[in-house]
N, C-alpha and C positions, 0 to 999 in steps of 0.2 A: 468940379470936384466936390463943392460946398453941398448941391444939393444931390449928386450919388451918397457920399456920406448920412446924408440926411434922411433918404430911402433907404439907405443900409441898417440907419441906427431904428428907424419905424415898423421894417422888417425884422431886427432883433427881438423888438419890443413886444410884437403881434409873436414870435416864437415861443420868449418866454412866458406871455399872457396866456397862451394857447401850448400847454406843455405835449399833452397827448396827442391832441390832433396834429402839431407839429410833426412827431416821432411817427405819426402813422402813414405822415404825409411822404418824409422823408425815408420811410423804413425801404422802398424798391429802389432807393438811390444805393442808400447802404450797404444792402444787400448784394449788388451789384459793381459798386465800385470796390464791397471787399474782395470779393467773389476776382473782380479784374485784375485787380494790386496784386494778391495774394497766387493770382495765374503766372502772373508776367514776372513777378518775384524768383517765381519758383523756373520757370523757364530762362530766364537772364542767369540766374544762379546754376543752372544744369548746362546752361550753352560756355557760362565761364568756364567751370568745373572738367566737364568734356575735353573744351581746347587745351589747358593744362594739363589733363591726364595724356591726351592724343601727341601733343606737342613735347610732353616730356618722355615719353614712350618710342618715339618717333625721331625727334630731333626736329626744333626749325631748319634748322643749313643741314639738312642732310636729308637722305631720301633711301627708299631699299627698292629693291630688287626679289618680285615673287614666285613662284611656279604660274600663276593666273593674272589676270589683270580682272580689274571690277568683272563681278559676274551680275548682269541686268537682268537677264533670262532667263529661262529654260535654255532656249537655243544656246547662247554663249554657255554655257553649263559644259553643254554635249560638244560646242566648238571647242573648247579650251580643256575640256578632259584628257585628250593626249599628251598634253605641252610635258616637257623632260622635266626632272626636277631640275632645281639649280644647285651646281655644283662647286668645289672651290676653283676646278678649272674657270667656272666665270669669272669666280670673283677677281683669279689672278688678270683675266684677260682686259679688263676693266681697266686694272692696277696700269695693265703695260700700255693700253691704248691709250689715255688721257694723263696728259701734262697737268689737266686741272685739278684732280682727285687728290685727297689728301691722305685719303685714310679710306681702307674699304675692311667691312669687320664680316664675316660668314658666323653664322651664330644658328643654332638649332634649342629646339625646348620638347621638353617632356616631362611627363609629372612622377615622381618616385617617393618612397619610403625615405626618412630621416631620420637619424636614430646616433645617439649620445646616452652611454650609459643605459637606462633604466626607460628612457623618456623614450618613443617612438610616435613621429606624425605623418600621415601617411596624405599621401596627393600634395606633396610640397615641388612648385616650379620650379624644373632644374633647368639653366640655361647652358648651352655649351658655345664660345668664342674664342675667337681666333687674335691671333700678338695686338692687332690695330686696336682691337675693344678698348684699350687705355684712353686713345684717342678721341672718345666719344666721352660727352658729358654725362650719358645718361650712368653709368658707373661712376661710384665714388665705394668712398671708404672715409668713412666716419673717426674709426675706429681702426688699427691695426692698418694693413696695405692691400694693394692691388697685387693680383698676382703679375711678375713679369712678364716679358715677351718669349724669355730665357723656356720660364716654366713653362709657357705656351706651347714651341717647340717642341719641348721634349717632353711634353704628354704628362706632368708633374701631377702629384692628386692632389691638388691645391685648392681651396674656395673660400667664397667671399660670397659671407650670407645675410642675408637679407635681415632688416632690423626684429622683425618678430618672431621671424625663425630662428636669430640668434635667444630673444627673450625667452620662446618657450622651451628650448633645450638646455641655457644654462642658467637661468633666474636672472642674477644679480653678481654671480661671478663672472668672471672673463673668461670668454670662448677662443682669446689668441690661443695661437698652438697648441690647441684641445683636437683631437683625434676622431672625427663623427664618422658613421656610417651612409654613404648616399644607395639605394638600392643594393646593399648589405656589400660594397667597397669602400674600403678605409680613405679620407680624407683629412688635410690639415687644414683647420681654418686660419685663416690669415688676416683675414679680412669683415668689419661689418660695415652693410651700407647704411646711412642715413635713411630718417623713418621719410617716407615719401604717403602716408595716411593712404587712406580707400576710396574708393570707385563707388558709389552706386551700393555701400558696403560689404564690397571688396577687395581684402585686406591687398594692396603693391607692395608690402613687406614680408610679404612668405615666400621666399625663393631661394635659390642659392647658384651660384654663378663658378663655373669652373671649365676648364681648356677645353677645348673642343675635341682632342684627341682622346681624351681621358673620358667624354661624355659618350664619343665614339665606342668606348670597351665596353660601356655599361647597355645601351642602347642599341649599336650596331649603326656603320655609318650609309645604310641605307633610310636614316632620317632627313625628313628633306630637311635645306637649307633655306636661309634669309639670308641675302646680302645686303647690306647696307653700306653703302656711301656719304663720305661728309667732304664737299669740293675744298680746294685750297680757301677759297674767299666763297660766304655766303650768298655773294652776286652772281657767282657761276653756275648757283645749281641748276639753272637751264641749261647754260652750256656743256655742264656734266652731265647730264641726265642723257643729252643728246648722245656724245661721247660713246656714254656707257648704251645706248641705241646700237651703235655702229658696233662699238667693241662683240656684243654680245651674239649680233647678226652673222659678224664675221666668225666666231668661235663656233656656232653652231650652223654654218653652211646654209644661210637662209638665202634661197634666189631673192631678186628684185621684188617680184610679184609676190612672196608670199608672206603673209601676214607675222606681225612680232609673234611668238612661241612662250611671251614671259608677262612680268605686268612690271612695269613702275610707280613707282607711290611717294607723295610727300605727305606731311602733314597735313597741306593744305587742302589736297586730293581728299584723305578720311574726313575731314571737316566738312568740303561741299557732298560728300556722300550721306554724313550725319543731319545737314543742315537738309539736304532734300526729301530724307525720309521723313524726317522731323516736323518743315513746316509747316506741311496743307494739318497736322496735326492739331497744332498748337494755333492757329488761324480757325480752327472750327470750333475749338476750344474757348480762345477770345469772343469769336462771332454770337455763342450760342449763348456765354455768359452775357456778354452787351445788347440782347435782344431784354432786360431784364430793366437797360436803364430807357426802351423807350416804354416800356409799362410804367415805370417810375415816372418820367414825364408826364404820360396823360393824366397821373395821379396828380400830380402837380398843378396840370391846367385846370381841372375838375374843381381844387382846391383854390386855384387863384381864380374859377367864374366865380365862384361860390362867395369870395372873398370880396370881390368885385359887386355884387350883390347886397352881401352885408353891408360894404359902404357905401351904398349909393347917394344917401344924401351928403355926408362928408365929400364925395368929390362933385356932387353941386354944387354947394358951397365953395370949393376952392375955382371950380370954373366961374363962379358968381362971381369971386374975388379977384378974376383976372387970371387965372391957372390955365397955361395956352394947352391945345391936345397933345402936344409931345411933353410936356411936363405931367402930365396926365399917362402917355406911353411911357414916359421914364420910370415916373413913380413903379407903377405896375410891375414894370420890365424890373428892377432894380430890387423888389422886393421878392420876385420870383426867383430870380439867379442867387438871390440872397440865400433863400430858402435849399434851394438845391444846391449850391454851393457847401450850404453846413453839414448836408448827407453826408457829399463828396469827401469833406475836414475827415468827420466820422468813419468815412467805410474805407479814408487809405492809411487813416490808423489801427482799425481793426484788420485789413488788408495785412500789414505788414506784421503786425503780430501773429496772424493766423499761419503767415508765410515762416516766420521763425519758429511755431510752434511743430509745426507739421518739418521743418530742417530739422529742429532737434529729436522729435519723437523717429522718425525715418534717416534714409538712406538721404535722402534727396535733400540737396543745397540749396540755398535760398543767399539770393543780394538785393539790395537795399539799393537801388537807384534815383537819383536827384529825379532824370524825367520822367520818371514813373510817377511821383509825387506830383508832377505838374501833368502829367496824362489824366491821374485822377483826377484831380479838382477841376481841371481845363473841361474833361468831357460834360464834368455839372454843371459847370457855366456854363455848356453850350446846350446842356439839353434846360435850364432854366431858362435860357434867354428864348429858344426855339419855343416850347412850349406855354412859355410866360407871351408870346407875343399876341396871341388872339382874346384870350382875356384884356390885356393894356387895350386892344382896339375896339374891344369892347366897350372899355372906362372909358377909354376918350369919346367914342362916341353919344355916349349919354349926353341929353337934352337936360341944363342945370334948371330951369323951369321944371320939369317936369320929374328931376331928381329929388330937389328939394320937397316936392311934395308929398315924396312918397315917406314910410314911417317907416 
């Protein structure tokens, strides 16, 4: 430990003795371990970001139910273009097949005019649900209530808007039992949800949520539907999912042979779709930045022959003085990794500033990861030590007769 220490502090010393040449030695480290930090930053920060919008969107314990299942192809495109919509006859049949199910919500969207008084915002998400909707986390009310089951039934103009559509139609006053216009029908707000922030910087707070019967008058209920399912217990949703298989096969008269007519989806399903698109991405992305740190390397070995060079009577002398070849490869070794290591310091603090600056000016999220911090400086320690080794065997090799004599 005494004598790493000892090459660590002889390496510092040679850095700050040598300010420029340092900086120039070490500038393809930097470069490249910002360039990595500031990739992996902004990719860890977009894959969290993602599963929280997808997960809170979606529901973990629960799953829906769509006209399609993943489309891979062209071919499944043209296979699955016939499939029926889905209807609330599914959803009932779901309901009546499975013990497990807790809750099954039919909910349809489409984009309309919003309008209070004077103010009118036009392409605002209207969702239309069914009595279960309470059931699901993903509704809340902040502010004011949920509309009931009651109101559900009987087709009520009720809604519960979304935090920024509440903001931009009433300022600062209260939008309880204010009177808005959804696609030029009267509604009573009842309800605001909490702000759930943006996507990719777009706004999850523009919408407004209202009975699906009532969504039916405006739109016509030849809109398709999403059903969504949430099982008694989160451990079921396989077992529901299966369930809701059978329930659906039997409602729509499918033989043995022939294939589902629908898709199923959890959270987890949009995630491995996300993550697949994603990561030959972000792997080419890494690869072709980290091509950066073996230029930075040879830079380094360049520097440490070089260096090696300069000293060559200094390590006659110390071979003179009894200096065995591995205290000779240490030294070396030890002063290289030293050297590429402080790049590393360097470019996963600029890395991560870069990573914050580019979150703040953009759409795009940025996280701060412990192994991200040891990916950087680990990768310079290992392109110091790799490329620090032919140089050390270099030094150790030198003949100290013939070291010393040189000027």
């Amino acid at each position: 430990m005494y004598q790493f220490l000892e090459a660590a502090g002889i390496a510092l010393s040679a850095i700050w003795a040598n300010k420029l040449r340092s900086f120039l030695t070490v500038l393809g480290n930097i470069v490249a371990v910002t360039s990595i930090i500031a990739v992996v930053s902004l990719i860890t920060g977009m894959n969290s970001y993602v599963t929280d919008a997808i997960v809170s969107d979606v529901g973990a314990d629960s799953f829906s139910i769509q006209r399609m299942p993943i489309i891979r192809s062209e071919e499944d495109a043209d296979r699955f273009r016939g499939n029926p919509r889905v209807t609330l006859e599914d959803a009932e049949a779901v309901r009546r097949y499975s013990d497990r199910v807790g809750a099954v919500m039919a909910q349809s969207g489409s984009a309309a005019a919003v309008s209070y008084g004077t103010k009118e915002f036009e392409s605002v998400r209207i969702r239309g649900v069914t009595a279960d909707y309470i059931l699901f986390p993903t509704f809340d009310a902040e502010r004011g209530r949920l509309f009931t089951p009651a109101e559900v039934n009987r087709k009520r103009p009720v809604a519960v808007l979304g935090f920024d559509t509440a903001e931009k139609l009433f300022g600062d006053a209260s939008p309880l039992d204010k009177v808005i216009k959804i696609a030029g029908r009267h509604f009573r707000v009842v309800g605001v949800s909490s702000k759930k922030g943006s996507v990719f910087g777009q706004s999850q707070d523009d919408f407004g949520v209202i009975p699906l019967g009532a969504f039916d008058k405006i739109f016509g209920s030849r809109t398709g539907l999403e059903v969504t399912v949430r099982p008694q217990d989160p451990s079921l949703i396989a077992a529901a999912m299966d369930d809701a298989t059978v329930a659906l096969r039997i409602e729509r008269r499918l033989k043995p042979k022939e294939p589902d007519n629908f898709g199923l989806f959890t959270s987890d399903t949009i995630l491995d779709i996300y993550h697949q698109a994603t990561r030959g991405i972000f792997a080419v992305l890494v690869g072709v930045v980290a091509l950066s740190l073996v230029v930075g390397g040879i830079v380094i070995m360049n520097i440490m022959l070089m260096v090696v060079t300069e000293r060559t009577k200094e390590i006659g002398l110390r071979k003179a003085l009894g200096a065995r070849r591995r205290d000779i490869v240490w030294q070396i070794l030890t002063e290289s990794i030293t050297l590429s290591t402080f790049g590393g310091v360097i470019g996963t603090a600029l890395g991560f500033g870069l990573a914050m600056i580019i979150a703040a000016l953009s759409p795009l999220p940025a996280a701060v990861e412990i192994w991200s911090i040891a990916l950087g400086i680990g990768i310079t320690a290992v392109v110091g030590l790799f490329f620090g080794l032919y140089p050390a065997m270099q030094a150790a090799a030198l003949d100290p007769i013939e070291a010393l004599r040189r000027e």
